[in-house]
N, C-alpha and C positions, 0 to 999 in steps of 0.2 A: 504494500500500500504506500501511495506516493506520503510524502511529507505535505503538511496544507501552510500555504505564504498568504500573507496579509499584508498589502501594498499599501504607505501610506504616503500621500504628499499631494500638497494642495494646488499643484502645477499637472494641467493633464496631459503635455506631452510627457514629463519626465514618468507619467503612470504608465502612459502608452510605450515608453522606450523600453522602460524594466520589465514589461510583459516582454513586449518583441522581438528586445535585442537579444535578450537574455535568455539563453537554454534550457531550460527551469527542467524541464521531464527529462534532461540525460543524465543530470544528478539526484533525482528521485525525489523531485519537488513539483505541487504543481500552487498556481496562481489560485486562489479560493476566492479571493476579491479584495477590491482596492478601496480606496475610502478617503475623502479629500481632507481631514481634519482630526484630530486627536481625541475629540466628542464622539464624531461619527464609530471613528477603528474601537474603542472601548466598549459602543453598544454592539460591535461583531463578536470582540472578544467576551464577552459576558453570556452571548448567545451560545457560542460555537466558534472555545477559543482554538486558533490554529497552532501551527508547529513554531512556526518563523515569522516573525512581524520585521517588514523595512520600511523604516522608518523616515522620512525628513526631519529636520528638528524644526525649522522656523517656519509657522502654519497657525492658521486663525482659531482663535474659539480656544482651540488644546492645542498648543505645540508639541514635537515630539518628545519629547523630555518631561513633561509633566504625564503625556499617556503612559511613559512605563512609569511613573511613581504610580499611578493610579492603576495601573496593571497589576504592579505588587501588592497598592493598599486592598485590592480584591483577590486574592489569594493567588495569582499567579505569576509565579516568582520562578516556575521553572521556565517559563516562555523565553524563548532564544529572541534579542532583537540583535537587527544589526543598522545603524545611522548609516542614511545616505545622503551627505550634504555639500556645500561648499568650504574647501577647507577652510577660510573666515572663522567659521564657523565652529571652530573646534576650541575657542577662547572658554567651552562648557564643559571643556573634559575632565576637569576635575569632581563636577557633578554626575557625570555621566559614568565617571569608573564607580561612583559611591555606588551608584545604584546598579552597579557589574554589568556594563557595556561595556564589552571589550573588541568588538565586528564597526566595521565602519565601509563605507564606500565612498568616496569623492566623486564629486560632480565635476563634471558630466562623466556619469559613470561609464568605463570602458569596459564592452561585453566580459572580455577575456580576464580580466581582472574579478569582475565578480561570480565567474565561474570557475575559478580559483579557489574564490570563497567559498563557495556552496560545496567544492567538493570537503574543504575542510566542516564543513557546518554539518554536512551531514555525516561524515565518520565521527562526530561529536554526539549526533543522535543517535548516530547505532548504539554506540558506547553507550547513553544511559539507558538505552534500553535492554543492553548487555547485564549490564549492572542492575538493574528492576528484576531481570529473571531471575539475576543470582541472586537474589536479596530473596525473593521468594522461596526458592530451591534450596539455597546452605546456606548456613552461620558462614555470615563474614569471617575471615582471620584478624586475629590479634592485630591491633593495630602496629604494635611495636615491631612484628615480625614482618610486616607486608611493605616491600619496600617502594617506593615512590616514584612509580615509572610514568609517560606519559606527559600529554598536556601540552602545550604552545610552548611551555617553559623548559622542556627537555630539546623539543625543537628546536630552538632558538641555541641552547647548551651545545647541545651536536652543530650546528652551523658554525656558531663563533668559533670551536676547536678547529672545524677545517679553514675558515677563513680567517684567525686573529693576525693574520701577517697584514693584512689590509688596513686600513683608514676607513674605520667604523663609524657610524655616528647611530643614536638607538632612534630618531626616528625614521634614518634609512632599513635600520633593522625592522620595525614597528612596519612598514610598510610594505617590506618584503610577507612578512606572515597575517597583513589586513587585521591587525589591532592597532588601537589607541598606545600612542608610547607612553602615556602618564599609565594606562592599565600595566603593558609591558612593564616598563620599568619598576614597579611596585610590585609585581604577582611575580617576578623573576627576583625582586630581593627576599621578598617571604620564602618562597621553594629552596633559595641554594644560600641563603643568609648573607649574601654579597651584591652591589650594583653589578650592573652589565657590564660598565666599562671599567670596573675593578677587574671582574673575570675577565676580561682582555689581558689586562697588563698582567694579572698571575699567571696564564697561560703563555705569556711573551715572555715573561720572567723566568720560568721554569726549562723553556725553550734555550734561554742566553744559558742559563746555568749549565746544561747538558750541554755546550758549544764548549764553552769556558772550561768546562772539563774533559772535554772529549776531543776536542782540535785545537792548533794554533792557530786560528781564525784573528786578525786583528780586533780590537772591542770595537771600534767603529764600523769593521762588516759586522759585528754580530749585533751591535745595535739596528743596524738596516735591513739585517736579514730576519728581525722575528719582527719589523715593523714600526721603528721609532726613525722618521727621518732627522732627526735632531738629537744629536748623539749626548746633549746635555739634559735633555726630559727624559732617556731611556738612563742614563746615571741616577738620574734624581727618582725614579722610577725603580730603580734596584735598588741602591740603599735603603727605601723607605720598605720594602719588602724584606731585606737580607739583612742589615745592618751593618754592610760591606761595601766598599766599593770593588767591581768588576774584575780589575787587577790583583785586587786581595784574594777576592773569591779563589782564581785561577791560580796562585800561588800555593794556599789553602789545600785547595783541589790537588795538588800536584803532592804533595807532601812536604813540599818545604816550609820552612819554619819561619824565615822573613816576611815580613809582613810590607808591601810598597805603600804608603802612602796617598799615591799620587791616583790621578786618573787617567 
């Protein structure tokens, strides 16, 4: 059975685009109906709430952002939305992650992009309803014992290890995997107890260390080759991590017992 979408935005070509342009049945969704106001989408959802609601935020009567407050204050809290707006528009994200929006789309939304998305939205739906059978079926495991795999935030963990050599920034990240970087960046420090751009630099860091002891690589390629083009922030960068500088490290590492100074 398809997934049911609920189109919301007060502009009716942009309703007509996201029905048409957008491939909705090869992701296993289909269009239920659209709805030009945040008043109107709430007496659907009260009716015959659907899977997925997309949402505009700026719309008469109820903008988007008050219908998911008002979606929750009616009990439906598990309802997936995801904002389709102008980036402008995103001065609301820190209300918007409160109320755990973390799906977004920018206008003018590009097909391929939002069927990027859908494919992620729906392995999100399989999954809870993976999870509803098992909850039926077995006792959970111990929470202690069951460990922590999954989610946008392991995603994103696997991407940085293959790419931290690069010049990162988290809303380029944030938009590669179609979330909010205020969501990203928060849901990614709770999961692994560290910023995103921390876990860069530990992973770049760890990288010089296994250089510095493993080759006679100059510290200025190994500052450029785990990805600091400024060989004085990849300094400042390791000491604050080792309590060493580079040339110590690798002296250290070697077994000698002098200690350089310098950098």
């Amino acid at each position: 059975m398809a997934y049911s979408v609920l189109l919301v935005d007060d502009e009716p070509h942009a309703l007509e685009g996201l029905q048409l342009m957008v491939d909705w049945e090869r992701f296993g969704f289909r269009v239920a109906g659209t709805c030009r106001d945040g008043e109107e989408a709430m007496l659907r959802i009260r009716i015959d709430p659907p899977d997925l609601v997309v949402t505009d935020i700026r719309m008469p009567v109820m903008d988007g952002l008050a219908l998911i407050e008002e979606a929750q204050r009616a009990g439906h809290r598990d309802l997936l939305f995801v904002i389709a707006s102008g980036y402008h528009d995103f001065e609301y994200a820190a209300r918007a992650v409160r109320l755990g929006v973390s799906h977004y789309l920018t206008k003018p939304v590009i097909p391929s992009e939002a069927e990027e998305m859908l494919g992620r939205l729906a392995a999100e739906l399989r999954e809870r309803e993976r999870a509803d059978l098992a909850s039926d079926d077995i006792e959970p495991p111990e929470a202690s014992h069951a460990p922590e795999t999954g989610g946008i935030q392991a995603e994103v963990a696997e991407y940085l290890r293959a790419h931290y050599r690069r010049s990162l920034t988290i809303r380029e990240i944030a938009e590669r995997f179609y979330v909010h970087p205020v969501y990203l960046g928060q849901s990614f420090a709770r999961k692994y107890g560290i910023g995103i751009l921390d876990y860069v630099h530990e992973l770049r860091i760890e990288e010089a260390k296994r250089l510095l002891e493993s080759t006679d690589m100059t510290l200025g390629a190994i500052a450029e080759s785990v990805g600091y083009n400024a060989y004085q922030y990849f300094l400042k960068q390791f000491e604050r991590r080792t309590g060493m500088k580079p040339a110590a490290y690798r002296l250290r590492a070697s077994g000698k017992t002098k200690t350089d100074s310098t950098s």
